[in-house]
N, C-alpha and C positions, 0 to 999 in steps of 0.2 A: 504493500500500500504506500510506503512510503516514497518506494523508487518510483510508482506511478504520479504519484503529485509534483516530486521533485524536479524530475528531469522533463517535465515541458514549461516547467517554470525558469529552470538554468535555462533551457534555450532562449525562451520570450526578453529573462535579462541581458544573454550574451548577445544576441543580435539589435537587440533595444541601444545597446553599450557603442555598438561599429557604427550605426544612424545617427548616433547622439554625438561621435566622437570624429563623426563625417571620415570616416577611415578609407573609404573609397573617392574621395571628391566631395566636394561640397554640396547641397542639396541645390536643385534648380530655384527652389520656393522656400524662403525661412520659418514658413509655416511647417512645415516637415520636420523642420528640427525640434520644435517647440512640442508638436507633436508626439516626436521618437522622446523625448524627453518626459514626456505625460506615463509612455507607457512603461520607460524604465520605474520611474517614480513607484508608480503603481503595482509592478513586478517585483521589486524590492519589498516593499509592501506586504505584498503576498506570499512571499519566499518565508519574510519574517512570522506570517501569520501559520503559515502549515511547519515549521520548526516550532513555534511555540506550541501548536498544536500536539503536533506530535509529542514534545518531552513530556509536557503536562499527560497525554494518555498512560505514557508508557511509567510515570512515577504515582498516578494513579494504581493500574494496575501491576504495582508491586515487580515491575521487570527490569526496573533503575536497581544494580547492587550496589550497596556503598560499601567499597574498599577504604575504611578508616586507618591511617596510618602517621607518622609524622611526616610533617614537608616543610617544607623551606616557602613560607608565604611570602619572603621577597619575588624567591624566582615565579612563583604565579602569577602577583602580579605584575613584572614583565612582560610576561609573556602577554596577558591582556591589554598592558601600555604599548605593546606593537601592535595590536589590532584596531585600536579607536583612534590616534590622531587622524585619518578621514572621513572620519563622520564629524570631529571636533570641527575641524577646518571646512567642512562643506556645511554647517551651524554658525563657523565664526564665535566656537565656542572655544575657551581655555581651558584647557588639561593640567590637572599636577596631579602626580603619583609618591606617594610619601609613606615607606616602608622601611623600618627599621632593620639595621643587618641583623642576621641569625634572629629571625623571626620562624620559631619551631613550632609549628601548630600541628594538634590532631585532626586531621580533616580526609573526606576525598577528594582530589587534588578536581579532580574534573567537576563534580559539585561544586566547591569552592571559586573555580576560575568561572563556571556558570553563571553564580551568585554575583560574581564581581562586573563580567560582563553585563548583566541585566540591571544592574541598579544603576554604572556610570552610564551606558547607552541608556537610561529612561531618563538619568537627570542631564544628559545632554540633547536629548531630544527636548526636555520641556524649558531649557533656557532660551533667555533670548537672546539675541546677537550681542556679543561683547561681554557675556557672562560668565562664568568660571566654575569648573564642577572640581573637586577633589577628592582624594583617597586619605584617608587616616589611616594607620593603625598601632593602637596602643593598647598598654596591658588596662584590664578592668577585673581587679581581682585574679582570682584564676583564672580570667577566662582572656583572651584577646579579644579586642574590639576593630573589625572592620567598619568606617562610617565613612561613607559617601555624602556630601555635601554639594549642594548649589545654591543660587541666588535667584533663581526664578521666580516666578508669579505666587507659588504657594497653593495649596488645597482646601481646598474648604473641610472647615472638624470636621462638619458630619459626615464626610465621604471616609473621614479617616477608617472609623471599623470594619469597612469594606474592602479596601483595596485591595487586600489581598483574596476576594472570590477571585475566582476565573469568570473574566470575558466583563469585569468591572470598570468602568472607566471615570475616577472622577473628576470634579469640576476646575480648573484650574482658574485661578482669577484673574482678573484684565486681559486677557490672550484671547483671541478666537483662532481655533486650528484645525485643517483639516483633518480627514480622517488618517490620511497616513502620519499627519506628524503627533494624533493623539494616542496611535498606537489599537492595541487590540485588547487590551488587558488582560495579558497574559501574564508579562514579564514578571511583578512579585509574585503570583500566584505561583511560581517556579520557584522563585527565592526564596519563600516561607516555606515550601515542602522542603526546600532539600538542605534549608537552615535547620529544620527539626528535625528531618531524618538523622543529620550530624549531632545532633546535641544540643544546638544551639537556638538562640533568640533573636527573633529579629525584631528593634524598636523602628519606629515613623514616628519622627516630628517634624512640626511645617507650620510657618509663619506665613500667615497672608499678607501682601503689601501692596499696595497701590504700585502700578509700574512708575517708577522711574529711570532715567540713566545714570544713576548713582547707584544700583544694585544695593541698598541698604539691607534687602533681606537675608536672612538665612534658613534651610533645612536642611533637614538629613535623612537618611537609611544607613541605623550602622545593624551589624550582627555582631553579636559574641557566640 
């Protein structure tokens, strides 16, 4: 099932990709580009939404094993700071990654860099241009604390007890966004199962603020 979904979506993006990137010649008509550019958007989109589909089925029905072991949470999150600078930079969003040496965690390394992926790709997707998302992590007790951090618009409370259903999407304030950039609500839904599959907790906090260019606000997504 999964091969069936995937691979007419990889083509729709890779050929979306050669249109958009005029790899043959430039288009006759600049509507064409705009175009080819609609249906990568969209493509992407889709790809996002049948991966989150799929993890969330398969940690449902119990076919995720978590391999708990110790790991090196710097080299994790490297490996995910090589994956987001472009999405950062096609946001015009700022990155920093802030991981202390011999940071020895009990974790599954793959769960863990999932977790890590999902929460900076949600707070870079929901900043706005010229905003800044971060990675912490420091001890909390026994436990380490991974906290994700941005400046964005903020959530409104009442959505807070929610967010983590699957296919939830809540209300962001001052922003109007389409549906691809508001996402499918998946993404915590994936991070709270496979936070408590590990042992761990995952807190939300979020401060509402009036948009300004001064980014005065702050939330987070950490886990211990």
């Amino acid at each position: 099932m999964s091969h069936e979904l995937r691979t007419p979506v990889n083509a729709i993006i890779g050929y979306s990709e050669m249109r958009t990137n005029e790899l043959y010649g430039p288009h006759s008509d600049p509507r064409y580009l705009a175009y080819a550019g609609d249906i990568l958007s969209s493509g992407r989109y889709l790809h996002e939404l049948i991966e989150g589909v799929l993890d969330l089925s398969s940690i449902e029905a119990g076919k995720v094993e978590m391999n708990v072991a110790v790991h090196d949470a710097g080299e994790i999150a490297r490996s995910v700071e090589r994956l987001l600078p472009p999405r950062a930079a096609e946001m015009h969003v700022g990155l920093d990654i802030d991981v202390p040496q011999e940071t020895l965690v009990r974790c599954d390394a793959r769960g863990l860099k999932q977790v890590l992926i999902n929460c900076l790709d949600n707070a870079i997707k929901y900043s706005q241009q010229g905003g800044q998302v971060s990675l912490r992590v420091d001890r909390d007790g026994s436990y380490w604390r991974f906290e994700v951090t941005d400046n964005g618009p903020g959530i409104a409370e009442a959505d807070l007890p929610r967010l983590t259903e699957a296919f939830y999407r809540g209300r962001n304030a001052g922003t109007e966004m389409n549906a691809a950039q508001r996402g499918a609500g998946i993404g915590l839904s994936i991070v709270d199962r496979y936070v408590r599959a590990m042992g761990g907790l995952l807190r939300i906090q979020t401060t509402v603020w009036p948009y300004t260019k001064a980014y005065p606000r702050h939330a987070g997504i950490s886990a211990t």
